[in-house]
py3Dmol code that shows the C-alpha trace and the ligand (Angstrom):
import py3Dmol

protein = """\
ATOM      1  CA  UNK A   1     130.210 -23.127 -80.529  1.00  0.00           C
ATOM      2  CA  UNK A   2     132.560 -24.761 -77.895  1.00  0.00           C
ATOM      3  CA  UNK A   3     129.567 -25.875 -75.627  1.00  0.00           C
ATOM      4  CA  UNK A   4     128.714 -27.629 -78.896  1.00  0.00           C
ATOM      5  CA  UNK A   5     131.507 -28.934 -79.650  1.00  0.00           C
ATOM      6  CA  UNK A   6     132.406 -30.012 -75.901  1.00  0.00           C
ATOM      7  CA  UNK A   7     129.080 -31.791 -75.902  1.00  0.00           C
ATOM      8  CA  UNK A   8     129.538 -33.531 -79.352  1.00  0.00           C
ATOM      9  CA  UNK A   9     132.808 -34.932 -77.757  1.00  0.00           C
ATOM     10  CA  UNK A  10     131.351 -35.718 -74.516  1.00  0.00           C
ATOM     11  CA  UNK A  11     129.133 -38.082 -76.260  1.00  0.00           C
ATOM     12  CA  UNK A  12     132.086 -39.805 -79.026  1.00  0.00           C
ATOM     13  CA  UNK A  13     134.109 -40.726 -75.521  1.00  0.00           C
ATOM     14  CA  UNK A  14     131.538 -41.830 -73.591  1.00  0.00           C
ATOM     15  CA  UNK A  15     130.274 -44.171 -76.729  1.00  0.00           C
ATOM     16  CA  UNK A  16     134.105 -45.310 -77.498  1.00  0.00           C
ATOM     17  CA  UNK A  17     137.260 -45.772 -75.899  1.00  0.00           C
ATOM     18  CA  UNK A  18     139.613 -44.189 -78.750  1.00  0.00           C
ATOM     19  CA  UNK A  19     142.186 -41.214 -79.052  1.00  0.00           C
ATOM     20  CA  UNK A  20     142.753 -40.560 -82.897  1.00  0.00           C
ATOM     21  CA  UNK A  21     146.276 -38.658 -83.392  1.00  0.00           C
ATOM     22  CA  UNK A  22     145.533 -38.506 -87.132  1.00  0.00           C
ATOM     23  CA  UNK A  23     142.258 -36.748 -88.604  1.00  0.00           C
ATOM     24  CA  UNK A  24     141.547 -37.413 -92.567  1.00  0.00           C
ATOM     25  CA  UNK A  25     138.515 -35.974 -94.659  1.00  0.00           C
ATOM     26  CA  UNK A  26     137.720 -37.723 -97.704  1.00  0.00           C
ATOM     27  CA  UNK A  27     137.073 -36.242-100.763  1.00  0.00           C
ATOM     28  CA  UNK A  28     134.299 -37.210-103.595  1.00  0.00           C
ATOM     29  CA  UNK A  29     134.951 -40.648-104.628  1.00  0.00           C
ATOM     30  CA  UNK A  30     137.943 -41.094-102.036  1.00  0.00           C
ATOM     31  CA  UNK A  31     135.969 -42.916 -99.603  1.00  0.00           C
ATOM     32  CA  UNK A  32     137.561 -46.234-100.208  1.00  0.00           C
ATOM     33  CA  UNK A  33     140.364 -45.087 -98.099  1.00  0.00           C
ATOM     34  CA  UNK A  34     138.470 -46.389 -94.824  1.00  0.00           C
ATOM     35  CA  UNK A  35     139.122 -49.842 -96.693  1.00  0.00           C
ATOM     36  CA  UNK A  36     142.645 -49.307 -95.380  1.00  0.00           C
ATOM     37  CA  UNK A  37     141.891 -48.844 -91.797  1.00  0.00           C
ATOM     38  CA  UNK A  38     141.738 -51.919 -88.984  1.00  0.00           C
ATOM     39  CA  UNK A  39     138.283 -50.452 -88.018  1.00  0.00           C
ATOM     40  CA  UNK A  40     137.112 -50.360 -84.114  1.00  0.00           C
ATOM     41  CA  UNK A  41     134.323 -47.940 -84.155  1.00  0.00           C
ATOM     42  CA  UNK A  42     131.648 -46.395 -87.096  1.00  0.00           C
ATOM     43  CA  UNK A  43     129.528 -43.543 -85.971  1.00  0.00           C
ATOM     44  CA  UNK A  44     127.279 -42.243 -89.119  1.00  0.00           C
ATOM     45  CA  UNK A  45     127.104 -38.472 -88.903  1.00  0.00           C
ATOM     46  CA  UNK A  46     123.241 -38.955 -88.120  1.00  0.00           C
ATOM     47  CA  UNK A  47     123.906 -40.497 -84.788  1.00  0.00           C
ATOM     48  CA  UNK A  48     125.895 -37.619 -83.774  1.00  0.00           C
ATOM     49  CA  UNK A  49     124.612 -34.723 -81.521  1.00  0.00           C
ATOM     50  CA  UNK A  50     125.168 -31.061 -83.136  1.00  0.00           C
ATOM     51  CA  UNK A  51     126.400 -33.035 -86.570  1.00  0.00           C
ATOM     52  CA  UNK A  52     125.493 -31.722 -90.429  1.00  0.00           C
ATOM     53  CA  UNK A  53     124.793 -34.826 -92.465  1.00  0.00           C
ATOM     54  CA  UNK A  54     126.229 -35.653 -95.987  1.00  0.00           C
ATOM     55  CA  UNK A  55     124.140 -34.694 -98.696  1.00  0.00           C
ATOM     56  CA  UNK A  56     126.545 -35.220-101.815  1.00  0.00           C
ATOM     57  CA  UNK A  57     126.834 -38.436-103.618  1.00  0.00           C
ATOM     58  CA  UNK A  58     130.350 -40.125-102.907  1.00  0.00           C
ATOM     59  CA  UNK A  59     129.966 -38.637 -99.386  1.00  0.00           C
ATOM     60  CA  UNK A  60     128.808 -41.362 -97.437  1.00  0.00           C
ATOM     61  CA  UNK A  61     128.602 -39.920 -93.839  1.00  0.00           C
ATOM     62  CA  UNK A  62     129.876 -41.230 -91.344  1.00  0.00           C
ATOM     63  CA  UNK A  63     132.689 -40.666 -88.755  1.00  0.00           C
ATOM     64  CA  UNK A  64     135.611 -44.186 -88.827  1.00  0.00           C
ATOM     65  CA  UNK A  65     137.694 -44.773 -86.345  1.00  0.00           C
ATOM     66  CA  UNK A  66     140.525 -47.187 -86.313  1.00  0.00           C
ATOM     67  CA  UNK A  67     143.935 -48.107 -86.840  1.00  0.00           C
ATOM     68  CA  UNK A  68     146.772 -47.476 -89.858  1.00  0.00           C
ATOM     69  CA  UNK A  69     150.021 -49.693 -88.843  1.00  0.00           C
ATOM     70  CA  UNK A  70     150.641 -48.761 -85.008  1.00  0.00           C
ATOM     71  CA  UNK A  71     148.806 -45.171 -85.810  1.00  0.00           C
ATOM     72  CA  UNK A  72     145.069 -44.178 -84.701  1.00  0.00           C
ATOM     73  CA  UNK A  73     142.961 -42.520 -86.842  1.00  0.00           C
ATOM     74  CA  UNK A  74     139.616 -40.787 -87.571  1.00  0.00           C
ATOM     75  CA  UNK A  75     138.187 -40.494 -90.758  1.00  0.00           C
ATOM     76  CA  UNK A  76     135.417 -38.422 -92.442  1.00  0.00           C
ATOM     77  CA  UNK A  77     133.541 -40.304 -94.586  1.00  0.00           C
ATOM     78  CA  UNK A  78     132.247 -37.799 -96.198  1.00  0.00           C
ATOM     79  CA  UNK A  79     132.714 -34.010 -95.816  1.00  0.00           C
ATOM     80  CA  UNK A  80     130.738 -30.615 -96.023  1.00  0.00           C
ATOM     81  CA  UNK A  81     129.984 -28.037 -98.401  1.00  0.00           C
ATOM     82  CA  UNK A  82     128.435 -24.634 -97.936  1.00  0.00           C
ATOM     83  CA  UNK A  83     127.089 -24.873-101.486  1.00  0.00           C
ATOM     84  CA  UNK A  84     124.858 -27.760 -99.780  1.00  0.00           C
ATOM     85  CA  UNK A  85     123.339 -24.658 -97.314  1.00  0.00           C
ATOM     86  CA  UNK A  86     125.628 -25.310 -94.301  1.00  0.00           C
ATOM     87  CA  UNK A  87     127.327 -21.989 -93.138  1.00  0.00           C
ATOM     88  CA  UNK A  88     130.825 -22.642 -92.423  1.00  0.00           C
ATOM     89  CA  UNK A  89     130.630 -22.249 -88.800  1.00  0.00           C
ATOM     90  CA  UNK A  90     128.966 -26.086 -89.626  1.00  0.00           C
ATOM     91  CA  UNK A  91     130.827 -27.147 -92.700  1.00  0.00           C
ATOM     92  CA  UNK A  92     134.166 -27.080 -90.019  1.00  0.00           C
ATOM     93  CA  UNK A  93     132.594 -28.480 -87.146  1.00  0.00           C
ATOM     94  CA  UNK A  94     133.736 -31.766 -87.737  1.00  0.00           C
ATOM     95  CA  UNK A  95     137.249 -30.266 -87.244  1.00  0.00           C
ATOM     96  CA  UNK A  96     136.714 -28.716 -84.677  1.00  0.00           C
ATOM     97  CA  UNK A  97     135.325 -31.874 -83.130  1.00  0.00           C
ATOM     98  CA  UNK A  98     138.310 -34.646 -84.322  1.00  0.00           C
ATOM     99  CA  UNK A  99     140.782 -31.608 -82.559  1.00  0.00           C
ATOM    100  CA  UNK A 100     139.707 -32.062 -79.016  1.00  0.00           C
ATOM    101  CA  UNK A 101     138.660 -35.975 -79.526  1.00  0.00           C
ATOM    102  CA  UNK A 102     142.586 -35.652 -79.990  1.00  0.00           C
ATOM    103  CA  UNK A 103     144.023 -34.977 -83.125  1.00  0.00           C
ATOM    104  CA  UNK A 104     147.066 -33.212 -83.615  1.00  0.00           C
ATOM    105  CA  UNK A 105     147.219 -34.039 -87.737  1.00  0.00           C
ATOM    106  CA  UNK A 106     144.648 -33.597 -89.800  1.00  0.00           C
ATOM    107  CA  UNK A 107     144.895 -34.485 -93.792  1.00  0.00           C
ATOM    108  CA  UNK A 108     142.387 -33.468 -95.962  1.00  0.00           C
ATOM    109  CA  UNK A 109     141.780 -34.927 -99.537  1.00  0.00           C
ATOM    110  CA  UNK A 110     139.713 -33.566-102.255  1.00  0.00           C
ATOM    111  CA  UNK A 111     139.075 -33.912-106.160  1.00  0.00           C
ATOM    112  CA  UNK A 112     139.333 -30.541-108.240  1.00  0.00           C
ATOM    113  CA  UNK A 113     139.754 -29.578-111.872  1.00  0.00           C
ATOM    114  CA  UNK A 114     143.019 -28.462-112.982  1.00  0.00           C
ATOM    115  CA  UNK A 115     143.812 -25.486-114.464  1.00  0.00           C
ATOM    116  CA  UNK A 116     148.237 -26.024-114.741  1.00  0.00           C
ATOM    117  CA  UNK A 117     149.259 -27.617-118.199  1.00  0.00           C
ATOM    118  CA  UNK A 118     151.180 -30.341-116.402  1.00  0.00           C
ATOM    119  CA  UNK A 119     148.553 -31.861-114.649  1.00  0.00           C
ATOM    120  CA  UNK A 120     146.483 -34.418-116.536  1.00  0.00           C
ATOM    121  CA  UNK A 121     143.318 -36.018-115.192  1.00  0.00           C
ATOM    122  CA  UNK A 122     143.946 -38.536-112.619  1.00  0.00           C
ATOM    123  CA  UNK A 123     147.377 -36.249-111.453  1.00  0.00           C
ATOM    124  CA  UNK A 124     147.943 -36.184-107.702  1.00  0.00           C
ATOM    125  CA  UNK A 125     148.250 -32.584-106.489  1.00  0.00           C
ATOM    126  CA  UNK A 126     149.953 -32.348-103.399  1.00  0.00           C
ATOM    127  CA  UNK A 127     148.820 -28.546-101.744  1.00  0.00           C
ATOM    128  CA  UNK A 128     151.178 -26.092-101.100  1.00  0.00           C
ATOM    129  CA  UNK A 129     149.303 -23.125-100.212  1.00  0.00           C
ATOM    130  CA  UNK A 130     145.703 -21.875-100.966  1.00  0.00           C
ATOM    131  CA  UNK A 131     143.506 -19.474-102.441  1.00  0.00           C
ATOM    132  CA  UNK A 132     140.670 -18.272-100.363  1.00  0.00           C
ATOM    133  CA  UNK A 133     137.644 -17.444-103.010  1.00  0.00           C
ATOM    134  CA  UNK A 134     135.149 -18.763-100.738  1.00  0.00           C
ATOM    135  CA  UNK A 135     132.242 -16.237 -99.799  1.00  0.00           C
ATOM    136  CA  UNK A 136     131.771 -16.529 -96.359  1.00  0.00           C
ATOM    137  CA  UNK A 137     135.447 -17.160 -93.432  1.00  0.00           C
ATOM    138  CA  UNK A 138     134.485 -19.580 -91.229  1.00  0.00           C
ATOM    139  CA  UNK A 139     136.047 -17.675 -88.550  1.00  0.00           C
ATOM    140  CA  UNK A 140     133.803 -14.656 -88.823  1.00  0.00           C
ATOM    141  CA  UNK A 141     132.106 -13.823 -86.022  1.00  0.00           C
ATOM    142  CA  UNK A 142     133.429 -13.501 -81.991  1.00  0.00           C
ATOM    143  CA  UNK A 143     136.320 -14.943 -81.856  1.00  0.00           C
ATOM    144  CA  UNK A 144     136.955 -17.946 -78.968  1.00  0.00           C
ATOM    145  CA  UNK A 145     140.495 -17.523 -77.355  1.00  0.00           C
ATOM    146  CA  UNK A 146     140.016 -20.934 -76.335  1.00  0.00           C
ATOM    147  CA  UNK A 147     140.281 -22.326 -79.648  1.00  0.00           C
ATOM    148  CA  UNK A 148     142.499 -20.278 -80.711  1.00  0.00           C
ATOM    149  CA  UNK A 149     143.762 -16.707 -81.691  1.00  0.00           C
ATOM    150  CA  UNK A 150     141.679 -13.723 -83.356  1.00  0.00           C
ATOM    151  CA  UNK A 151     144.109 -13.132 -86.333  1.00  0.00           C
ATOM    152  CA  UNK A 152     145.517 -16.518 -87.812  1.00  0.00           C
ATOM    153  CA  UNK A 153     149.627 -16.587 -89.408  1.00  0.00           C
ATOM    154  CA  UNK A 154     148.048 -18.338 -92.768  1.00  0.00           C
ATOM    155  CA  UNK A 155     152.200 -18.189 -94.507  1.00  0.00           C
ATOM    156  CA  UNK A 156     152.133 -21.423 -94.052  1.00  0.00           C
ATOM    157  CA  UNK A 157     149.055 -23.388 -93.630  1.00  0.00           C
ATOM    158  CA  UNK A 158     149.895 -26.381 -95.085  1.00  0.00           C
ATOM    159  CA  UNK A 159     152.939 -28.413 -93.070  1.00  0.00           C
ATOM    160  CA  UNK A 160     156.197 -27.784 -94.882  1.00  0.00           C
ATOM    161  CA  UNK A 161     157.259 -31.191 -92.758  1.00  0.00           C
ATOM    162  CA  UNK A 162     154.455 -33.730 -94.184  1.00  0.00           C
ATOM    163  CA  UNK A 163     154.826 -32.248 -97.576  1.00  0.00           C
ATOM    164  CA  UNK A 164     158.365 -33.238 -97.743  1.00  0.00           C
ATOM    165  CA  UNK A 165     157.683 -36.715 -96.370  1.00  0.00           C
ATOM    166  CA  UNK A 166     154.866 -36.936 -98.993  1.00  0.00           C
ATOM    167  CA  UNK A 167     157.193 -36.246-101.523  1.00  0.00           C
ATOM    168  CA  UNK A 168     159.593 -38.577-100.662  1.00  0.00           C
ATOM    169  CA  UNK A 169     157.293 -41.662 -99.824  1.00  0.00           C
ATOM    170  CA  UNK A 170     155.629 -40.889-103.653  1.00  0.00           C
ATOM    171  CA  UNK A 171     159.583 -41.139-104.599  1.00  0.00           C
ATOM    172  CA  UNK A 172     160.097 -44.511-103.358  1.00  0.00           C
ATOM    173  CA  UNK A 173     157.186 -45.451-104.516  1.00  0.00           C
ATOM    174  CA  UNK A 174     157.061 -44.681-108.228  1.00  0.00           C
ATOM    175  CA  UNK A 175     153.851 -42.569-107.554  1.00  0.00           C
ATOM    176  CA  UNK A 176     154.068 -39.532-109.942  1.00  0.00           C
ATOM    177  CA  UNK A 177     152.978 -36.466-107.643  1.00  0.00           C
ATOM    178  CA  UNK A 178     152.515 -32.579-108.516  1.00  0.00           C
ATOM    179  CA  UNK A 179     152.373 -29.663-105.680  1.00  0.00           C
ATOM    180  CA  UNK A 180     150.318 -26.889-106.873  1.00  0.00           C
ATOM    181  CA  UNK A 181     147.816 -23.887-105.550  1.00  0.00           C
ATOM    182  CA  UNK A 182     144.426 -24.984-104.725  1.00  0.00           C
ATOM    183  CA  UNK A 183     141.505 -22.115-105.216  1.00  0.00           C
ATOM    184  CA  UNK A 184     138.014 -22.587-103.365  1.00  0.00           C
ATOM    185  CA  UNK A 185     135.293 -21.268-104.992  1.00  0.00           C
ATOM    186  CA  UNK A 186     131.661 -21.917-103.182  1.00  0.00           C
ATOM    187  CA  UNK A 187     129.584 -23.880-106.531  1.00  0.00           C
ATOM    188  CA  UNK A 188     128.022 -25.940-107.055  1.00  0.00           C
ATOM    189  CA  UNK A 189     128.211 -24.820-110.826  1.00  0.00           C
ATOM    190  CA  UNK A 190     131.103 -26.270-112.053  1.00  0.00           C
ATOM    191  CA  UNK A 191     133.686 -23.333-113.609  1.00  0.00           C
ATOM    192  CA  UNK A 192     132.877 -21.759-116.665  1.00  0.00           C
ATOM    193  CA  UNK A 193     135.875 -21.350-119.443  1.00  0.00           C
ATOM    194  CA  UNK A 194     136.651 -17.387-117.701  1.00  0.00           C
ATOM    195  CA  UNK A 195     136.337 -18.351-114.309  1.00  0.00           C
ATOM    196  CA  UNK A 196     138.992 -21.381-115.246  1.00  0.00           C
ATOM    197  CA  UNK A 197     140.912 -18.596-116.970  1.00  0.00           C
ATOM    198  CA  UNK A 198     140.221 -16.362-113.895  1.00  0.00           C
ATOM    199  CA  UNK A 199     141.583 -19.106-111.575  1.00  0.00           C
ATOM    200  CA  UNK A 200     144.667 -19.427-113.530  1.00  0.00           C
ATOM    201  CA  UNK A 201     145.535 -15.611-113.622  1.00  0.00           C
ATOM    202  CA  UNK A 202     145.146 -15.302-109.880  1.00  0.00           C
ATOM    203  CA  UNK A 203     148.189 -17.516-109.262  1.00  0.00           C
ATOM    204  CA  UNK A 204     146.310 -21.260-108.740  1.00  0.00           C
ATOM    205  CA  UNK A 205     146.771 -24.929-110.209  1.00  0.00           C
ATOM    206  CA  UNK A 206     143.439 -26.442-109.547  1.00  0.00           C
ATOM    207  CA  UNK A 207     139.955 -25.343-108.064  1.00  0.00           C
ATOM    208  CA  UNK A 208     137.947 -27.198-106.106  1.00  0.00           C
ATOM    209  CA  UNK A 209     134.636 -26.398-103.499  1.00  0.00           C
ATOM    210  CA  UNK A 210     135.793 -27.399-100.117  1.00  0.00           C
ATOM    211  CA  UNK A 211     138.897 -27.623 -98.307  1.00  0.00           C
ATOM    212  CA  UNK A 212     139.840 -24.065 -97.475  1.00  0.00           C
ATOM    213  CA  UNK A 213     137.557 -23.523 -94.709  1.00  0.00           C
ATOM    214  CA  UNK A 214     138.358 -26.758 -92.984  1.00  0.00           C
ATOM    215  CA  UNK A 215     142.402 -25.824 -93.501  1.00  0.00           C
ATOM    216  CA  UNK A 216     141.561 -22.393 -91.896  1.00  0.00           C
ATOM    217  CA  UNK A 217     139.797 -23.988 -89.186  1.00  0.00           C
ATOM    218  CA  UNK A 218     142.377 -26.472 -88.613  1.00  0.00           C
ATOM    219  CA  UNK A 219     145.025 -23.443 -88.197  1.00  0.00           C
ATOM    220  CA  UNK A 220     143.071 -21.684 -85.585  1.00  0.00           C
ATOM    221  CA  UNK A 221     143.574 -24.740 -83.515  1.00  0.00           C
ATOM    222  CA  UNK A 222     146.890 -24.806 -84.423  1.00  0.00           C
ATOM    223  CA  UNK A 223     146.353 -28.438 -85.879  1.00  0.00           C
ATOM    224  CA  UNK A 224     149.408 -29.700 -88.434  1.00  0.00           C
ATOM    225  CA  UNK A 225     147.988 -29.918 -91.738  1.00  0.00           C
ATOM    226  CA  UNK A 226     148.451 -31.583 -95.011  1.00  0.00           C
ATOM    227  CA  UNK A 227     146.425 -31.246 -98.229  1.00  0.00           C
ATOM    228  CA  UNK A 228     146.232 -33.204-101.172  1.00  0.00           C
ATOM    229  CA  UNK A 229     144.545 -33.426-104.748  1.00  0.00           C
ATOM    230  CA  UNK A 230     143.208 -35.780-107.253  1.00  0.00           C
ATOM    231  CA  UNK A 231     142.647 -33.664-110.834  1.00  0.00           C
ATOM    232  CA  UNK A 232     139.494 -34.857-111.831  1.00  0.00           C
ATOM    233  CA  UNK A 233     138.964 -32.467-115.191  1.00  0.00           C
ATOM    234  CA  UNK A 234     140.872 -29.855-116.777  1.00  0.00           C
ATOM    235  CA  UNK A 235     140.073 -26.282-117.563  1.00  0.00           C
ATOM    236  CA  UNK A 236     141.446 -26.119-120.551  1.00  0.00           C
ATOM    237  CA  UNK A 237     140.325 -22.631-122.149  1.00  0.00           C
ATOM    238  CA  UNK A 238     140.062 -23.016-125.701  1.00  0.00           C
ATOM    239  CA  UNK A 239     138.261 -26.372-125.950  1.00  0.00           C
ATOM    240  CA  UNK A 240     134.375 -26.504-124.482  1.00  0.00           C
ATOM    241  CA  UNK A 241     134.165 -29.014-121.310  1.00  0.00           C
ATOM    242  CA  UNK A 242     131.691 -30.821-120.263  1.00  0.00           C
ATOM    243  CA  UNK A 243     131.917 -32.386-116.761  1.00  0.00           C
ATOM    244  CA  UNK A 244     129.306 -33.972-114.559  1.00  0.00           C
ATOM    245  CA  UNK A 245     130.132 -34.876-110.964  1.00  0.00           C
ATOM    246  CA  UNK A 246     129.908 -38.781-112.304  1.00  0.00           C
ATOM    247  CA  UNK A 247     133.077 -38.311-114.162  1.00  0.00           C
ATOM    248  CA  UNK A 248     134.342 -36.942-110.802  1.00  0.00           C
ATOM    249  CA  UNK A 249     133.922 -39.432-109.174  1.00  0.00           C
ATOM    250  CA  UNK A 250     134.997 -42.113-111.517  1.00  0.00           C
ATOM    251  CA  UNK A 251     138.460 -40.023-112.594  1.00  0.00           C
ATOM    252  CA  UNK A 252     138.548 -39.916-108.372  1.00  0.00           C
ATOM    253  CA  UNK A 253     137.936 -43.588-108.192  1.00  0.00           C
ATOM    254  CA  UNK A 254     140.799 -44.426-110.942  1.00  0.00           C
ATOM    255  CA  UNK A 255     143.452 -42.862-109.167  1.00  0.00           C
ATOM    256  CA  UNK A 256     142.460 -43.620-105.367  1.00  0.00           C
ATOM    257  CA  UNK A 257     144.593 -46.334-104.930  1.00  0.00           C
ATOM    258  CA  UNK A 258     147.927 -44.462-105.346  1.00  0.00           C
ATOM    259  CA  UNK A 259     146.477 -41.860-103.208  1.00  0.00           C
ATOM    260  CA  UNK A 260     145.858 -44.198-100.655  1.00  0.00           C
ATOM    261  CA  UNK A 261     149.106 -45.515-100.833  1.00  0.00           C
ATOM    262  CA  UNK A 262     150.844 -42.520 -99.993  1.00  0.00           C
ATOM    263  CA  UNK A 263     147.971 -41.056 -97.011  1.00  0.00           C
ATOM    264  CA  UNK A 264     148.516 -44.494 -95.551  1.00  0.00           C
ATOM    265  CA  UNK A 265     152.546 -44.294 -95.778  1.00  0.00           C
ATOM    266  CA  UNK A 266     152.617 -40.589 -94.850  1.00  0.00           C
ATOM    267  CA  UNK A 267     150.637 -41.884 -91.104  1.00  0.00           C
ATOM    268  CA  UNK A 268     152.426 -44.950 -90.946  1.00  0.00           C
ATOM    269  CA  UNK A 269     155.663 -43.790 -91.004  1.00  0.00           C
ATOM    270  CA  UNK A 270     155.713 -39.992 -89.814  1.00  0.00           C
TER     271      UNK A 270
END
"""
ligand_1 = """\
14
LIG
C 132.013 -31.741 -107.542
O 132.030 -32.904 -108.322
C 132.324 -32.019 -106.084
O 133.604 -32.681 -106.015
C 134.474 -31.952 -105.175
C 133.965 -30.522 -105.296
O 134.431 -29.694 -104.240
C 132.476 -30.720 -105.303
O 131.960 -30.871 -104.017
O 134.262 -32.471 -103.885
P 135.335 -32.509 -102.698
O 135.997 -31.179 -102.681
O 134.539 -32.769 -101.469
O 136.300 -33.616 -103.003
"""
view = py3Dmol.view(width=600, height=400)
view.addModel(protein, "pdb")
view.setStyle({"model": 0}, {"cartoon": {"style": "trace"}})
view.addModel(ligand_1, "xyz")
view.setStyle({"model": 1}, {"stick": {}})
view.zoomTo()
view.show()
């Protein structure tokens, strides 16, 4: 794994000139965040040695790298998913990767159904903490001191710093923000009525298929992290739901910009 990795980022510097400090994965139908970038370099994932490529719809594929206000940044267009066959050794190489091209923040953005009354569809979730339901740990295996230790303090994955800042920024900004629990699950069924039920029992606000393993990953590496949420259904128990990942990504779509507005405040100004 770090021969791979090593050679993957051998072969970003020698192609471009570029140190990001910031690393953000975009969620289904949160793509249109590149939009706010001053773009220098695209590489699409296919172009890149030792790479998984995108296989979901929203996920375009493709690594962005560019600038936010004064602040240098790479983005994944598109992200992983072990329900799409990777094992999570690949779903998190891409972290792995954006760490020693220089990163030292990553943020990670996804869309997940809600399972906490307050939240609506459309509700920005900002992660406090985590719920691994996932069915493989991407750091099973031999572990490699040089990325970082065996056993991983998880009390605080998610930066206690950026989620204050986040806060604030969605403050000044009128943007109407929730924190909340986010549960991985593998899919790529959507929940059924008792597994939303299940989710809610077990101490969670929303549910989602991705995220964990990359948070995990970035810990081991000791990279700050900051997580955030756009509801894009509710598990409500008692009614029957019907979602398809369409309406995902159009309830994603509807409240990207405000997300936006508060990833691309959160670089600029921390
Ligand atoms: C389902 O519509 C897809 O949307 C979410 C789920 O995890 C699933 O992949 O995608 P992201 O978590 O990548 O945003």
């Amino acid at each position: 794994m770090w021969d791979k990795v090593q050679e993957t980022v051998s072969y970003i510097k020698e192609k471009i000139n570029f140190t990001p400090e910031y690393g953000v994965i975009l969620g289904s139908g949160l793509g249109g965040f590149t939009d706010d970038i001053i773009i220098e370099y695209t590489l699409p994932y296919e172009e890149i040695p030792n790479f998984p490529v995108s296989t979901v719809q929203g996920h375009k594929g493709a690594l962005v790298f560019g600038t936010i206000g004064a602040k240098k940044v790479v983005a994944m267009q598109g992200r992983f998913h072990f329900y799409e066959g990777y094992s999570m050794k690949e779903v998190t190489f891409p972290v792995r990767v954006m760490k020693y091209l220089g990163i030292q923040k990553l943020i990670v953005s996804n869309a997940s159904g809600g399972v906490n009354p307050n939240y609506k569809v459309g509700s920005i979730v900002i992660i406090k903490d985590h719920i691994n339901f996932m069915p493989e740990h991407p750091l099973r295996g031999k572990n490699d001191e040089r990325f970082g230790p065996r056993f991983v303090n998880m009390s605080q994955p998610y930066s206690v710093e950026m989620i204050v800042k986040a806060k604030a920024i969605a403050q000044e900004l009128s943007i109407e923000v929730h924190d909340g629990v986010y549960l991985g699950l593998q899919g790529p069924t959507f929940e059924t009525l008792s597994e939303y039920r299940m989710v809610k029992i077990l101490g969670a606000d929303c549910v989602g298929m991705s995220t964990v393993p990359e948070v995990i990953v970035a810990r081991h590496m000791e990279l700050e992290t900051f997580g955030v949420s756009i509801i894009t259904d509710m598990g409500d128990e008692k009614s029957i739901l019907t979602i398809s990942h369409d309406e995902v990504l159009e309830a994603a779509k509807n409240a990207e910009p405000h997300l936006r507005c508060l990833i691309k405040e959160l670089i600029i100004r921390n």
